[in-house]
C-alpha positions in Angstrom: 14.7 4.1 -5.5 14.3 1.5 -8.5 17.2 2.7 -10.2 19.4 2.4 -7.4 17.9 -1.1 -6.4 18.4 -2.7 -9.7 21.5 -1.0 -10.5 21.9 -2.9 -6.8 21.2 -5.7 -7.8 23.4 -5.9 -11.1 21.2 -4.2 -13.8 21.2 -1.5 -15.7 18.6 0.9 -14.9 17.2 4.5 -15.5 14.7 6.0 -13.3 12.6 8.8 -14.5 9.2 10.6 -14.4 6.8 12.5 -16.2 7.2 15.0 -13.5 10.0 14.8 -11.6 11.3 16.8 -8.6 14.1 19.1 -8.0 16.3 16.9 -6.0 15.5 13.1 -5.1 13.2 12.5 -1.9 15.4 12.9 1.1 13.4 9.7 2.6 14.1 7.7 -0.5 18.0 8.8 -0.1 17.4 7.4 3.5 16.3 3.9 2.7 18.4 3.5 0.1 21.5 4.6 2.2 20.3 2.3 4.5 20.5 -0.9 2.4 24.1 0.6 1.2 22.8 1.3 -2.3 24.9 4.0 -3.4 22.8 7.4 -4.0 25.6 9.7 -5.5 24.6 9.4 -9.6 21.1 9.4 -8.7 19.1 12.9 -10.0 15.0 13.3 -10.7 14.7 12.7 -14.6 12.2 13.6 -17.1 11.0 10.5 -18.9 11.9 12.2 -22.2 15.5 12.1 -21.4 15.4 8.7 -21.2 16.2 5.7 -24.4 13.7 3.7 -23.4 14.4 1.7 -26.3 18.3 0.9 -25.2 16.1 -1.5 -22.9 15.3 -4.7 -22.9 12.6 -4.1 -20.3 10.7 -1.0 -19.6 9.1 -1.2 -16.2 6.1 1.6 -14.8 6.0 1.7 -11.3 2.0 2.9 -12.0 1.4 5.4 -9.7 -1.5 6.7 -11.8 0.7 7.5 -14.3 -0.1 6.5 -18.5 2.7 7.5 -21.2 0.8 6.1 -24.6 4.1 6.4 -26.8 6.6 3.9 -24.2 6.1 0.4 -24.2 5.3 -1.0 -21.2 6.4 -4.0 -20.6 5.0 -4.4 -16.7 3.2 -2.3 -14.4 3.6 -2.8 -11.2 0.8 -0.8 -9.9 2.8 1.1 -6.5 1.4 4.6 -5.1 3.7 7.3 -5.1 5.3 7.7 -2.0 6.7 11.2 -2.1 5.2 13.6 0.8 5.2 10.0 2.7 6.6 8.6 5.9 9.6 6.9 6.1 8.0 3.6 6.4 5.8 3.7 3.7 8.8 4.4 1.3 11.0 1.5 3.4 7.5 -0.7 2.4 7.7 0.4 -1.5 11.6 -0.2 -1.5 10.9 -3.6 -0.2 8.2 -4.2 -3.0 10.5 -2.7 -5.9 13.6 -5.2 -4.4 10.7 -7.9 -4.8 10.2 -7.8 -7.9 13.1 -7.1 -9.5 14.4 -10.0 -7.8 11.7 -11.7 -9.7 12.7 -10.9 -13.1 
């Protein structure tokens, strides 16, 4: 959902994770579709695909998650909502849109 939020929101943004899914969460695809953020280029990726460094800003949603050899710039310390209701991911979406907005 933060990749589509920021990219949203006029950033450029890669979401990934150190172990990411098959397919995206069909209640993230929900709230996002619901806000019209555009879901077609979005794909679970493996945080070793990503150049972090091509960054400026290299964001960790926390969810219990440490990767010692990225720079961190901010964690933002949000629970995974994945196996979650539908509200609880239209919560985290809000939070995410919260603090990008605050960058």
């Amino acid at each position: 959902m933060a990749e589509g939020i920021a990219r949203s929101l006029g950033h450029e943004a890669a979401s990934a994770g150190t172990h990411p899914g098959s397919s995206v969460s069909v209640n993230a695809l929900k709230v996002l579709e619901s806000k019209g953020i555009s879901t077609q280029k979005l794909y679970p990726k493996l945080v070793d695909s990503i150049d972090w460094q091509s960054y400026d800003m290299v964001i960790s949603m926390g969810c219990g998650v440490h990767c010692p050899l990225i720079r961190i710039d901010q964690d933002w310390g949000l629970n995974d909502p994945v196996g979650s209701t539908l509200d609880v991911f239209e919560n985290c979406a809000t939070t995410i849109e919260e603090n990008i907005r605050k960058l």
